[in-house]
Each structure stands twice: as structure tokens, then as C-alpha cells.
C-alpha positions in Angstrom: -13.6 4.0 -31.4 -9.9 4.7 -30.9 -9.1 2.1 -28.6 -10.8 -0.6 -31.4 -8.9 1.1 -33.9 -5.6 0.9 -32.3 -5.9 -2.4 -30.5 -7.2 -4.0 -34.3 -4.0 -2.6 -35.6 -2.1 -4.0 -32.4 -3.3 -7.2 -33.1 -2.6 -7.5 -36.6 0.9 -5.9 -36.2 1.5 -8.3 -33.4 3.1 -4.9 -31.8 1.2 -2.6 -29.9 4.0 -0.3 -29.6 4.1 0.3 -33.3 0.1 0.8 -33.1 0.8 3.6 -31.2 3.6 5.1 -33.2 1.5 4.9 -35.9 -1.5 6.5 -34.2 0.0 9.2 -32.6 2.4 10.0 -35.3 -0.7 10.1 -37.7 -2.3 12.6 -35.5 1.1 14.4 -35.2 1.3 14.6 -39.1 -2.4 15.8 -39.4 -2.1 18.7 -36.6 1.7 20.1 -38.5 -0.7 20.1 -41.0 -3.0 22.5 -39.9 -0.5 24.3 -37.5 1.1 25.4 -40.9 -2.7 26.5 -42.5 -3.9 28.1 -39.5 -2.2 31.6 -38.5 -3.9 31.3 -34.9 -1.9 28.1 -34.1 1.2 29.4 -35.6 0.9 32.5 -33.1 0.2 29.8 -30.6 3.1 28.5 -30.5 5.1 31.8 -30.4 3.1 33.1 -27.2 4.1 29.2 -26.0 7.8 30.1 -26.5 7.7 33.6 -25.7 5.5 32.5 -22.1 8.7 30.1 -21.6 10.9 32.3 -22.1 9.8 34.3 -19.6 9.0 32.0 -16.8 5.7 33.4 -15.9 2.5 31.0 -16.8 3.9 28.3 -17.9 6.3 25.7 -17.1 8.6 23.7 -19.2 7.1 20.5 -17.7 3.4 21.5 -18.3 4.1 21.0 -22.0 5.0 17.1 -21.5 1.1 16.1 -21.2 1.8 13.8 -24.2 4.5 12.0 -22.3 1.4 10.7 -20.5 -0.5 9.7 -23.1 2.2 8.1 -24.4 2.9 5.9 -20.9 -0.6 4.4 -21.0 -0.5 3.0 -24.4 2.9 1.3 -23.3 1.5 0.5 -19.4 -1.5 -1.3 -21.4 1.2 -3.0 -23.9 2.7 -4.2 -21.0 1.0 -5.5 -18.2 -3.1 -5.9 -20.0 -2.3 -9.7 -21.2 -0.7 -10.4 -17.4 -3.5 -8.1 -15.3 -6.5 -9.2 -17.6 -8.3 -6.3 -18.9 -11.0 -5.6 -16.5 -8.3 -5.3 -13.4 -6.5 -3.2 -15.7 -9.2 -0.7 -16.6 -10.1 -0.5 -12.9 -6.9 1.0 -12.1 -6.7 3.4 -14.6 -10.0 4.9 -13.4 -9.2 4.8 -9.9 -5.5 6.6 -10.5 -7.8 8.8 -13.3 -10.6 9.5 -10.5 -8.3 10.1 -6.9 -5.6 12.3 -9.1 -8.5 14.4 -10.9 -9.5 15.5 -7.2 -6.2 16.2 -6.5 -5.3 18.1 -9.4 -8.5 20.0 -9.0 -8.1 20.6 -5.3 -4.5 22.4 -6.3 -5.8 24.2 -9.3 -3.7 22.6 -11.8 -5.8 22.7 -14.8 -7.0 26.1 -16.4 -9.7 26.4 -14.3 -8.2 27.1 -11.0 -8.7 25.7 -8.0 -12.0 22.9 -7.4 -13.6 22.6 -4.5 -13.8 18.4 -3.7 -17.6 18.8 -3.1 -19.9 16.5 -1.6 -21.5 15.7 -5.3 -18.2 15.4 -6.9 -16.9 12.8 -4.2 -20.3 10.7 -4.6 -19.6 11.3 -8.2 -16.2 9.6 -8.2 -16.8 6.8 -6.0 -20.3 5.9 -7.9 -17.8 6.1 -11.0 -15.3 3.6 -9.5 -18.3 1.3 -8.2 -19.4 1.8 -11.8 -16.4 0.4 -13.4 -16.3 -2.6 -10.8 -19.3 -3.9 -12.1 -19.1 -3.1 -15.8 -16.2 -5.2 -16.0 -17.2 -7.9 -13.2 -18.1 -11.0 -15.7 -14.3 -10.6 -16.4 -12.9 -10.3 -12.8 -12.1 -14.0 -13.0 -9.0 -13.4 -15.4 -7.9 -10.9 -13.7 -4.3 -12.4 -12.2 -3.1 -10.1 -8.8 0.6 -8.8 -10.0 2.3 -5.9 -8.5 2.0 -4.9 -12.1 -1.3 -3.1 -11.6 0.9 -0.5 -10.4 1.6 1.2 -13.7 -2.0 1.6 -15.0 -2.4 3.1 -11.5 0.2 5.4 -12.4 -1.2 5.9 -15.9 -4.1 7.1 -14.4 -3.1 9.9 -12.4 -1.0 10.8 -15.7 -4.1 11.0 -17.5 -5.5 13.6 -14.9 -2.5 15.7 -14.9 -2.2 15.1 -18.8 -5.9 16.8 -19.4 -4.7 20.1 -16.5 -1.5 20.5 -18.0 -2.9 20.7 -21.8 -5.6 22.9 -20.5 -3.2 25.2 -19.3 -1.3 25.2 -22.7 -4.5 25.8 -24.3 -5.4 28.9 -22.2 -1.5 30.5 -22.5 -1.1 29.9 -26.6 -5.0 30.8 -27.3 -5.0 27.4 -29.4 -6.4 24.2 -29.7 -4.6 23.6 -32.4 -1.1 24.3 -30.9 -2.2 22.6 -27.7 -3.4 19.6 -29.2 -0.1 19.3 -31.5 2.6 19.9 -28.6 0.5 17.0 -27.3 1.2 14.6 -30.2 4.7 15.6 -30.6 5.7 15.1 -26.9 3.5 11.9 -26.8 4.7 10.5 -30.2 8.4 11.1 -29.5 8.5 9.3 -26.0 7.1 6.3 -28.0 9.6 6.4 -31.1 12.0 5.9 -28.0 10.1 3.2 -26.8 10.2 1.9 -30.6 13.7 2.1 -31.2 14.1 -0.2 -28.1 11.8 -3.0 -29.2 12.8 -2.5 -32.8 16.8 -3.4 -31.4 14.9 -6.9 -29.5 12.3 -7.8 -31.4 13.1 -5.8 -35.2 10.3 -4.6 -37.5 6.4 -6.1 -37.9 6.5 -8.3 -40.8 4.0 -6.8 -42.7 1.2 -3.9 -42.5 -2.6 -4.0 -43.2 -4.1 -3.0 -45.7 -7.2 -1.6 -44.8 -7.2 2.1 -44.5 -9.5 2.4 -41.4 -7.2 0.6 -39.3 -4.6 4.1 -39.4 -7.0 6.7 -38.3 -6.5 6.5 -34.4 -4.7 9.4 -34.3 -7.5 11.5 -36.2 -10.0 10.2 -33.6 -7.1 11.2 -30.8 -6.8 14.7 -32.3 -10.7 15.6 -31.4 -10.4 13.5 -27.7 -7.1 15.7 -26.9 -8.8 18.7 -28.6 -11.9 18.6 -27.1 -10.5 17.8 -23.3 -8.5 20.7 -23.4 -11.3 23.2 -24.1 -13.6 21.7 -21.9 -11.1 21.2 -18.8 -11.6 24.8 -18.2 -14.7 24.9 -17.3 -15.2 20.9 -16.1 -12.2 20.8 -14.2 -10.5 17.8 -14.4 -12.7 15.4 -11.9 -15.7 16.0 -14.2 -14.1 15.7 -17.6 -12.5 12.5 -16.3 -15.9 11.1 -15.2 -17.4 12.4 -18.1 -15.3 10.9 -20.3 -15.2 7.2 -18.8 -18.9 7.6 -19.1 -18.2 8.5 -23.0 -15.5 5.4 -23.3 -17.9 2.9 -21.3 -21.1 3.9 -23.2 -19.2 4.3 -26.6 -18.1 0.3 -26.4 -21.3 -0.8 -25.2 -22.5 0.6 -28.5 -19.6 -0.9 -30.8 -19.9 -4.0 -29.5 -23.7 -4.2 -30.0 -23.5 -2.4 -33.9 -20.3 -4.0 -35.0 -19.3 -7.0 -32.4 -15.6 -8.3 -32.5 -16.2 -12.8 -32.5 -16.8 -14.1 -29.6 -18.3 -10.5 -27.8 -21.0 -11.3 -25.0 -23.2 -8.2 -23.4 -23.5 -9.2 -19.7 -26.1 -7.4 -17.6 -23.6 -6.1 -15.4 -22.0 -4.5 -18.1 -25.0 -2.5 -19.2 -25.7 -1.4 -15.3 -21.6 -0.7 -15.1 -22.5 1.8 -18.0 -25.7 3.0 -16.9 -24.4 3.8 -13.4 -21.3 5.7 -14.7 -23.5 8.3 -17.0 -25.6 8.4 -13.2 -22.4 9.5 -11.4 -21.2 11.9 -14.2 -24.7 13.9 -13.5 -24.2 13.6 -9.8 -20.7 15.1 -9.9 -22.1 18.1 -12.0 -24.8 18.9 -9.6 -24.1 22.5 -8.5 -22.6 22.9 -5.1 -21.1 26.2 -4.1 -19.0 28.5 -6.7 -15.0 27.6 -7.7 -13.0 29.3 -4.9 -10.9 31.1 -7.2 -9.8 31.2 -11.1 -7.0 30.3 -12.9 -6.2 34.1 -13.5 -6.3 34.8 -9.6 -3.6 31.6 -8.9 0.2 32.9 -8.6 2.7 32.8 -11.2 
């Protein structure tokens, strides 16, 4: 729902930079908001500062998850119209699937350190495969660039993004606080981004007027919120495959209630979508106990 929110507003901007702007600093307005009504994410943010200040628990740079978010709204500005879509999407998830094993394996999130087990490896391959052939019918477009190195990279950002907020979450006791350091990092990497295109290419000439086309961020508040509650107990592998499962299924289901002109539902994409919510089960199928917690890691 997001991602039709945000690239409706791109399109009629002409400027998917200032979509995002708008988005995440919507979001960022909504969650001060809140931060300001709720004591718990007040005190939050002092056990943030107060953890910092002490340099045991948390890292400066584990607060910069947003920084992520932030780099693959601009990678998809940038190099979706040269890629195509569908080459683009597959290397996201393939940066999103390898570096969730990886982040996992070194217990980066909140939950410690994962075991790569043999479910969770069939898992993320059968997600990859998955992907392939949801987006097949559109391989054709795709045009070979170097450029599909950055949605690569915004990938493994999205993995780290979803341990690093998980680990915010767990040290200020807040969703709330987590969820708006998230926005604020995130929103001001792209008002820099902004104020560069602004200087080259100045202001969109006009705005929309339809109010739905501005609540991105509100959507974005409960995806960051909820990934950085459930990271602790997914890991990062499984909320990743969950999630593309959730994004995949999600359009399927816009695009058969309330179609954009000119949509067409190939049968690859509904076995693409069917085969992802397989792989997500797979990849939860027990297999052994977590080696250790979060709490047993060194500081």
C-alpha cells in the first residue's frame, strides 16, 4: 500500500525524491507527535542517550537504520526507469535475503545470534526463485547496467536496517522512540538529497490534491514499528522473507481490487506469490534452538 501511495505521488510530482520527503517527514511529524504524548517514548529516548553515553549496548551507528531506508527510496529513483522494475526488485531481495543470513549469523539484530539452518537456507533461495518468477513476464525490460548494483546494496541495507532498529527497540524499551529515530535519520538523509535536486532541477510545480496520496509515512510508521518488535524473535532472515511474502501478496491484491490502467495478472505472478508465502513457512520450520541471546552477546 505504501509503495502505490508513494510511487502515485512520485508520478504526479514528477519527483520521487520529494515523494519521499513527504512520506517520511509525514511519518516523522506523526511519531514527534506521539513521542511528546507518550511518557514511555520520552523515557526512550533518555535510556537511548544515556546507553550512548556510556558506550555499552549501543553504538552511535546502530541508530542510522533510517539512513537505509532512506538509500532505497533514492537507489529506486535512480536506477528503476534504466533497470526495469522486475530486475530491480530482484536485487533488492537477493541483497535483502544473503545479508539477513549474515546479519543473523553475527547476531546483529536483538535476537542474538541465528543459526543459518537447513530450513532457513531452502527458505531464502525458494524466496529468491520466488521473486524470479513473479516478476518473469517483465524480464524482457529489464536492461543489464552495472546500475543493479545499488538496489543490491539497498538490500543488504534493508537487513541491517530492521537488526539495527531492533536493537534500539530492545535498549530504549520503545517502539515509539525506535520507530521515530528511524524517521528522523531516514528523513534527514533525504532533505539532503532534496536540497541537491532542488539546486538542479528547483521545486515540483504543483501538489495534489487528494489527501490519500500523503499518508505513506503513516503506513511506514506500522511497517518500521512492527519490524522492530518482531525482529526479536524472527530474526532478520525470517522477517525479511516474511515480509516480501506480505509486499508480494499485498500487490497481487491491489492490483486485482483497485488496478492502476493498463495492470495485467500473469500466471507466473500468482505462482511467484504463492511460492514466496511457501518459502516463508519453510524458513520457520523449527530446527534446533538460537545458539545464544542477545543478552549473552558482548558489549
Amino acid at each position: 500500500m505504501q509503495s502505490r501511495v508513494n510511487g502515485t505521488l512520485g508520478a504526479r510530482l514528477q519527483d520521487g525524491i520529494a515523494a519521499a520527503v513527504i512520506s517520511f517527514g509525514g511519518g516523522l511529524i506523526v511519531l514527534l507527535a506521539c513521542t511528546a504524548a507518550v511518557p514511555t517514548a520520552r523515557r526512550g529516548f533518555r535510556r537511548i542517550a544515556e546507553t550512548l553515553r556510556s558506550g555499552i549496548g549501543l553504538r552511535p551507528w546502530q541508530c542510522l537504520g533510517g539512513v537505509c531506508g532512506a538509500f532505497l527510496v533514492l537507489s529506486q529513483g535512480v536506477t528503476a526507469s534504466a533497470l526495469g522494475i522486475a530486475l530491480f526488485t530482484v536485487a533488492v531481495v537477493a541483497g535483502q535475503v544473503v545479508s539477513g543470513m549474515v546479519v543473523d549469523r553475527f547476531g546483529l539484530g536483538p535476537g542474538g545470534r541465528q543459526q543459518v539452518t537447513t530450513t532457513r537456507l531452502i527458505g531464502a533461495v525458494l524466496t529468491l526463485v520466488a521473486v524470479v518468477i513473479a516478476v518473469s513476464a517483465r524480464l524482457g525490460e529489464t536492461r543489464a547496467s552495472w546500475l543493479v548494483v545499488l538496489p543490491g546494496l539497498a538490500g543488504i541495507g534493508v537487513a541491517w536496517q530492521q537488526a539495527v532498529n531492533g536493537r534500539v527497540k530492545q535498549t530504549a524499551d520503545s517502539t515509539v522512540s525506535a520507530s521515530t529515530l528511524n524517521f528522523a535519520t531516514g528523513t534527514a538523509a533525504l532533505v539532503l538529497a532534496g536540497i541537491v535536486e532542488i539546486t538542479v532541477r528547483g521545486l515540483p510545480d504543483s501538489y495534489p490534491d487528494d489527501p490519500r496520496l500523503y499518508l505513506g509515512g503513516l503506513i511506514g510508521i506500522f511497517v518500521i514499528g512492527g519490524a522492530t518488535v518482531l525482529v526479536r524473535y524472527t530474526g532478520v532472515l525470517l522477517l525479511s522473507m516474511g515480509m516480501i511474502a506480505g509486499q508480494l501478496a499485498g500487490a497481487l491484491a491491489l492490483d486485482l481490487i483497485v488496478p492502476t490502467p493498463g495492470t495485467r495478472i500473469e500466471t507466473s505472478t500468482l505462482v511467484g506469490v504463492g511460492l514466496t508465502l511457501v518459502a516463508a513457512v519453510v524458513a520457520a520450520l523449527p530446527a534446533g534452538p538460537r545458539t545464544e541471546s542477545a543478552r549473552d552477546l558482548p558489549r
